[in-house]
Structures are given as C-alpha cells and as structure tokens.
C-alpha positions in Angstrom: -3.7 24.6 13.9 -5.5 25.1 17.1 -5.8 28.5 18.0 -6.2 28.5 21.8 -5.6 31.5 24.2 -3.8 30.6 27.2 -5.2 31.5 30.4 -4.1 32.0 33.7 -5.3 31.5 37.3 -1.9 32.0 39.3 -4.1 34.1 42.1 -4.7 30.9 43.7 -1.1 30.4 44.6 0.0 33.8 45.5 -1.7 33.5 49.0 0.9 30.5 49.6 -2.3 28.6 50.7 -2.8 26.1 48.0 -5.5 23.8 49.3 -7.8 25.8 52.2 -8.9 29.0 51.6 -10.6 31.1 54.0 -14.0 29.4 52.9 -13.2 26.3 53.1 -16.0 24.0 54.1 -16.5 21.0 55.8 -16.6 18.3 52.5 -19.6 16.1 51.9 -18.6 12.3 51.6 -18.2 10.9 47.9 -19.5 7.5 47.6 -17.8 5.2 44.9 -20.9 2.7 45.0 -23.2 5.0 44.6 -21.2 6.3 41.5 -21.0 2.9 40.6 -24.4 2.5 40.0 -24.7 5.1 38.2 -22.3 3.8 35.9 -24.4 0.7 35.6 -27.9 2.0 35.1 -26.6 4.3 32.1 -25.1 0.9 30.6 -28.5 -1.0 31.6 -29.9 1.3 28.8 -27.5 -0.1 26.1 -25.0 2.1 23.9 -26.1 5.5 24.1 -26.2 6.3 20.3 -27.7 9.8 19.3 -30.9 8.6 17.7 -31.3 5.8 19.3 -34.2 4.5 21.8 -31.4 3.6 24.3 -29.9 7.6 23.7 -33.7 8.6 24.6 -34.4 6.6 27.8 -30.9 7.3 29.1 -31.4 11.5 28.4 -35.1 10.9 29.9 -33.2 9.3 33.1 -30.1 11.5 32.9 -32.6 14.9 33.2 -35.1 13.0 35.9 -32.5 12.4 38.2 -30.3 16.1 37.9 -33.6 17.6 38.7 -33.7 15.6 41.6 -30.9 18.0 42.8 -30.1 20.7 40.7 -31.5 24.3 41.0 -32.3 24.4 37.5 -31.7 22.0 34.5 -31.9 22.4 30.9 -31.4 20.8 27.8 -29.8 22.0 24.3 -31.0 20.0 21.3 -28.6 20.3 18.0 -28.6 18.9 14.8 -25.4 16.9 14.0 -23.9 14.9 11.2 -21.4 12.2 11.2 -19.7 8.8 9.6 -18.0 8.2 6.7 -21.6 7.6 5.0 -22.5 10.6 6.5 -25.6 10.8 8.0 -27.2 13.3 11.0 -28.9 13.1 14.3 -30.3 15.0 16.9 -27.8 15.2 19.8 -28.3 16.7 22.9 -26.7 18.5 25.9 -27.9 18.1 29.7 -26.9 21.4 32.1 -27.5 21.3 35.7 -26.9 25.0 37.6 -26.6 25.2 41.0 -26.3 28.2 43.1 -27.2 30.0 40.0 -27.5 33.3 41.8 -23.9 32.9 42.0 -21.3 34.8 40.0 -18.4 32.9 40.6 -18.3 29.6 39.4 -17.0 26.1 38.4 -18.0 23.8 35.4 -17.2 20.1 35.7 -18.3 18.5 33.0 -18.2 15.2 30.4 -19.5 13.0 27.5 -22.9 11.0 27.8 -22.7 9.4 24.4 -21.5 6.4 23.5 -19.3 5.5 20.2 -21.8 3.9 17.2 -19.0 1.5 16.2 -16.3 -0.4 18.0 -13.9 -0.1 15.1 -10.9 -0.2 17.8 -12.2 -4.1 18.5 -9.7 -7.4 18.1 -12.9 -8.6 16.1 -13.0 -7.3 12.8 -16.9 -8.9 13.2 -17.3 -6.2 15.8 -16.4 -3.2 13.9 -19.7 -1.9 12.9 -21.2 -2.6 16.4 -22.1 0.0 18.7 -20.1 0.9 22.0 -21.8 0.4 25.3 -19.2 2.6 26.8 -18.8 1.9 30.3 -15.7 3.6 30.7 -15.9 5.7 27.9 -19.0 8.0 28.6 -20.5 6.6 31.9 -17.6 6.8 34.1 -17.5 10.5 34.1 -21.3 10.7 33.9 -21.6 9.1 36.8 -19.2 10.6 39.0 -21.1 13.7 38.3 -24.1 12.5 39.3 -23.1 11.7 42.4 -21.5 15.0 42.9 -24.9 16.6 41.9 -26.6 14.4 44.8 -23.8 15.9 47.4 -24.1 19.6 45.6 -28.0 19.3 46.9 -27.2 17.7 49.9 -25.1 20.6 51.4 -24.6 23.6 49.1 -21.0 25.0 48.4 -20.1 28.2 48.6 -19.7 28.9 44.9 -21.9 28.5 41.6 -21.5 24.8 40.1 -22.5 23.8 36.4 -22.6 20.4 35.2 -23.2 19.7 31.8 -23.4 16.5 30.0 -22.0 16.9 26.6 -23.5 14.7 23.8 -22.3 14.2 20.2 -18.6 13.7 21.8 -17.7 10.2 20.6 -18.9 10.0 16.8 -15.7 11.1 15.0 -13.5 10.2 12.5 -9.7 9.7 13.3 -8.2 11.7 10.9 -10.9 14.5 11.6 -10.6 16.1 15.0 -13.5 18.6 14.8 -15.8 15.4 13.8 -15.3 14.5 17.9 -16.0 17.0 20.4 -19.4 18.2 18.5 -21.6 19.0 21.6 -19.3 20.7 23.7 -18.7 23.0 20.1 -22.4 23.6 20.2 -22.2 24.4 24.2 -19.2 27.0 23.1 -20.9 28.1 20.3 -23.8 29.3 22.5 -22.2 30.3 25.5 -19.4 32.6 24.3 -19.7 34.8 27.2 -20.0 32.5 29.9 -16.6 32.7 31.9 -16.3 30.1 34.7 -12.9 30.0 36.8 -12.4 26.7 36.1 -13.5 23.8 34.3 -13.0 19.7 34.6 -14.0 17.5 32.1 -14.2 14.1 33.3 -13.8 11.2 30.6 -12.4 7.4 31.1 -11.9 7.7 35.1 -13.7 4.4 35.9 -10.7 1.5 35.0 -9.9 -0.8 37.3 -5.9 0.2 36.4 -6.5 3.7 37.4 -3.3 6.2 35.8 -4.3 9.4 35.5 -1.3 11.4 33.8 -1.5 15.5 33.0 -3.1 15.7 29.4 -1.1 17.9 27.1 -3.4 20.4 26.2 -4.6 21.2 29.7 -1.4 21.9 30.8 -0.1 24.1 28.3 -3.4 26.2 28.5 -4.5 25.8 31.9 -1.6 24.5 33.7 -2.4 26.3 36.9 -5.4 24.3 37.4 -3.7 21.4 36.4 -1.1 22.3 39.3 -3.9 22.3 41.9 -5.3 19.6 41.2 -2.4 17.2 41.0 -1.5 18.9 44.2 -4.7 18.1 46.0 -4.3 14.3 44.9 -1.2 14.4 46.8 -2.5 16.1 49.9 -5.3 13.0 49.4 -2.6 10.7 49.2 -4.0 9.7 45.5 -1.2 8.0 43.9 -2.5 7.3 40.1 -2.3 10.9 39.5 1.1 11.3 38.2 2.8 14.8 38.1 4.2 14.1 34.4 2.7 15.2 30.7 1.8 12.1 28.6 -1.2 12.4 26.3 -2.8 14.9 23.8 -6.3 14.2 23.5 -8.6 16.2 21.2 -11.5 15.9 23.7 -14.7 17.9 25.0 -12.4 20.6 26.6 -10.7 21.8 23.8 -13.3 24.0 22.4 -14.1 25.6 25.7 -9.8 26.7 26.0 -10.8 27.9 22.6 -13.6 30.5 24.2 -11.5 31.0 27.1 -12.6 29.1 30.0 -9.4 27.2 31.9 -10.6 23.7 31.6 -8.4 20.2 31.8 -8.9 16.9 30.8 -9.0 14.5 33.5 -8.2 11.6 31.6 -6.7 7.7 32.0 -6.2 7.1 28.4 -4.6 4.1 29.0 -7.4 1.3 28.1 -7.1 -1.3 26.0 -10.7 -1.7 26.0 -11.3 1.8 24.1 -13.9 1.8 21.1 -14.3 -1.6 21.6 -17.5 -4.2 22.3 -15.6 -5.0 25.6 -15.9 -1.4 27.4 -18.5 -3.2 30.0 -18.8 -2.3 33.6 -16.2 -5.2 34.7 -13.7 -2.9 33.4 -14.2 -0.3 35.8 -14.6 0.3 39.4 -16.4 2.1 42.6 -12.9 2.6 44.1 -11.6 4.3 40.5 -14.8 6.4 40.7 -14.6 7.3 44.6 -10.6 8.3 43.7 -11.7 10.9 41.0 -14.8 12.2 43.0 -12.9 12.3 46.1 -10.6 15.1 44.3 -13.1 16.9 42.3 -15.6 17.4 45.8 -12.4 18.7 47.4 -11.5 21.3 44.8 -15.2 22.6 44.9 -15.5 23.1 48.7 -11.9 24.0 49.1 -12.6 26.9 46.1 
C-alpha cells in the first residue's frame, strides 16, 4: 500500500484571488511550434533506451540546449535494472535551476525515456521492439524546453526546477516500483528539498487532447489540482475536464511520497501507448501550446 502524506496548499485560496496575485507578471508567449520541434528532434534521435547510442546523443542534446537557458544544470547518473531477463543500465536525470538564489519555488517536471518494447502493439511481431515515444516521453520533454527558453527570456519571480526524469518507462505491469525509477532516485537524494508545487508533464502531445484529474493528484494534492483546472477555464481550455478518471503509477508518486504536492498532468487516453506507432503524427503543436499555455500561466501568476 502506498504510503503517501497528504499535503495541503489551501493559502492560495484564502485571499479569494485564485488566479493574480499581487506579483503577477506580464506572461511570456508559449509557442506550440517551437515545442513541436522539440518533440521532433528528440524522436530524430530514435527510442531513447537507457544504454543506448540514441539515449546518449538525445542526453548530450537534452543538457546542450537547458544550458542554453538555465542558471545551472546538472546531471544524476544511477545504476538501474529492469525486464523480465533482468538486466541493468545506466540511467540518467537532467535538472535545470533557475533563479536558484530563490527560496520559493516550483518543479515541473517529466520522463525523457522511451519504453524498450512495444509490448502494448496490435503486432505481436512488434513486441520486443523499442518505443520511439513521441507522445510518451517527448511531449512533456518538450514543452519544458520551451518553457526553459521563456524562463531565460524573462525571469519569473520565483525559483523554477526542471528536471527530466530517466528510467521512468522500463517497468513491468504487475510491478509498480519497476516504473517510476529515476524520479525514486531524484527522491531518494533530495529528501529535503520542499518545492510548493510540482507538475509532472507526461502524454500531453495527442492530437485528441483530454486531460482528466489523475487520481492520485487529487487525493494528495488536490489544491493544486483545483488551480490548475481553474486556470484552464479562465484560458478557456476545454480538454481539461473538472472530473477524476485515471490512477496512474507515474513519476510523481514518489515525490507525494517525500512530501512535495505534485499532479500528474496526464491524457491517458491513447491508443497508440507502448506501441511502434507513438510517432510525431500522433501529436500536435496546438496540444503542446494548450498544456504550455497553462503551465507559463501558473508560474508567472505564482
């Protein structure tokens, strides 16, 4: 049983001002095409397999381009092991800080990686393929790339971390704590860091956007949750819908584990999951530019 603490952030609604605060700033413009071709160069690389040459050029680009526009980027190698023939890798995380001097502050965050095998694929022939992942790994990758590029372009009033979790998409089905491995490292090593809030972006590029409230987040950060389905509303966003629908074992679990508020921003509606036809057709700048949109309010409306 998951042992998660529920945490609270109900200050932001006792002013009765939900979406400006008395910093509010002036918001940078999200661009979906630019997102989009983010998308699309991570999936130029090929599946992004830990161990893999594609896994290394896409890291070398991944780290390149944050430090481009991040104050101060690291990485955090790890040893993991996985499949039912168990065997291990080296996986590793990507964190951005900006405004590190900062003591309040926001993570948004979400899977690099890509699945080894498409064992969810109509073609049995495809099952031991690897995954380019489109959707499932660069969508969410690349909308926080382009939020990086507006984070450097004009600095928000608040600390930002963005971290790129590896290791998230190698588990087994009927083993939960096989998925999720690098944000578990991340936890592991950061007990102490306390952000107000986290978002974990993961399968936001479909064409079919439908983002409902994943279980999880709501139960243990359902504030958050709140203000964010609330400011897709005010944005006149109509694919997030106010209803529960999903519980997904996903990269924010074990940071509600440490404590940190963080929901899953999810559309886990996609038939093309964990299969060999998760290609950038499937997505879209306009799905992208809808999640950004949101996520570049929340921060400069903080």
């Amino acid at each position: 049983m998951l042992n998660l603490r529920k945490t609270g952030i109900t200050a932001w609604f006792l002013t009765g001002i939900l979406l400006y605060g008395c910093d509010a700033q002036p918001e940078p413009k999200f661009d979906g095409n630019n997102a989009f071709l983010y998308l699309k160069k991570q999936c130029d690389f090929g599946p992004r397999v830990p161990g893999s040459a594609a896994h290394k050029a896409c890291l070398d680009y991944l780290v390149q381009t944050l430090r481009l526009f991040a104050d101060r980027v690291q990485t955090q190698p790890f040893i993991f092991t996985f499949g039912t023939d168990p065997q291990s890798a080296t996986a590793i995380n990507v964190i951005a800080n900006f405004n590190p001097q900062h003591n309040r502050r926001i993570l948004l965050c979400a899977h690099w990686d890509t699945r080894p095998w498409a064992d969810q694929d109509p073609d049995p022939a495809n099952h031991k393929k690897p995954v380019l992942g489109a959707n499932d790994g660069a969508s969410g990758t690349a909308v926080l790339l382009e939020i990086a590029r507006l984070l450097h372009q004009q600095k928000p009033n608040i600390g930002i971390d963005i971290v790129l979790f590896d290791a998230e998409d190698a588990g087994l089905y009927n083993k939960d704590r096989s998925f999720a491995q690098g944000s578990a490292e991340f936890a592991r090593q950061n007990r102490s860091y306390k952000p107000e809030a986290g978002i974990l972006l993961d399968l936001i590029g479909d064409r079919d956007l439908e983002i409902y409230q994943e279980i999880y987040s709501a139960t243990y950060a359902g504030d958050l949750v709140k203000r964010i389905w609330e400011i897709a509303q005010y944005l006149g966003i109509d694919e997030f819908i106010p209803e529960q629908k999903y519980a997904v074992f996903d990269d924010h679990i074990p940071l509600l584990e440490i404590g940190i508020p963080c929901i899953d921003i999810i559309d886990f509606n996609y038939s093309y999951w964990h299969t060999t036809l998760d290609t950038p057709d499937k997505c879209s700048a306009a799905s992208l530019e809808k999640i950004g949109r949101i996520v570049v309010h929340f921060i400069y409306n903080f």
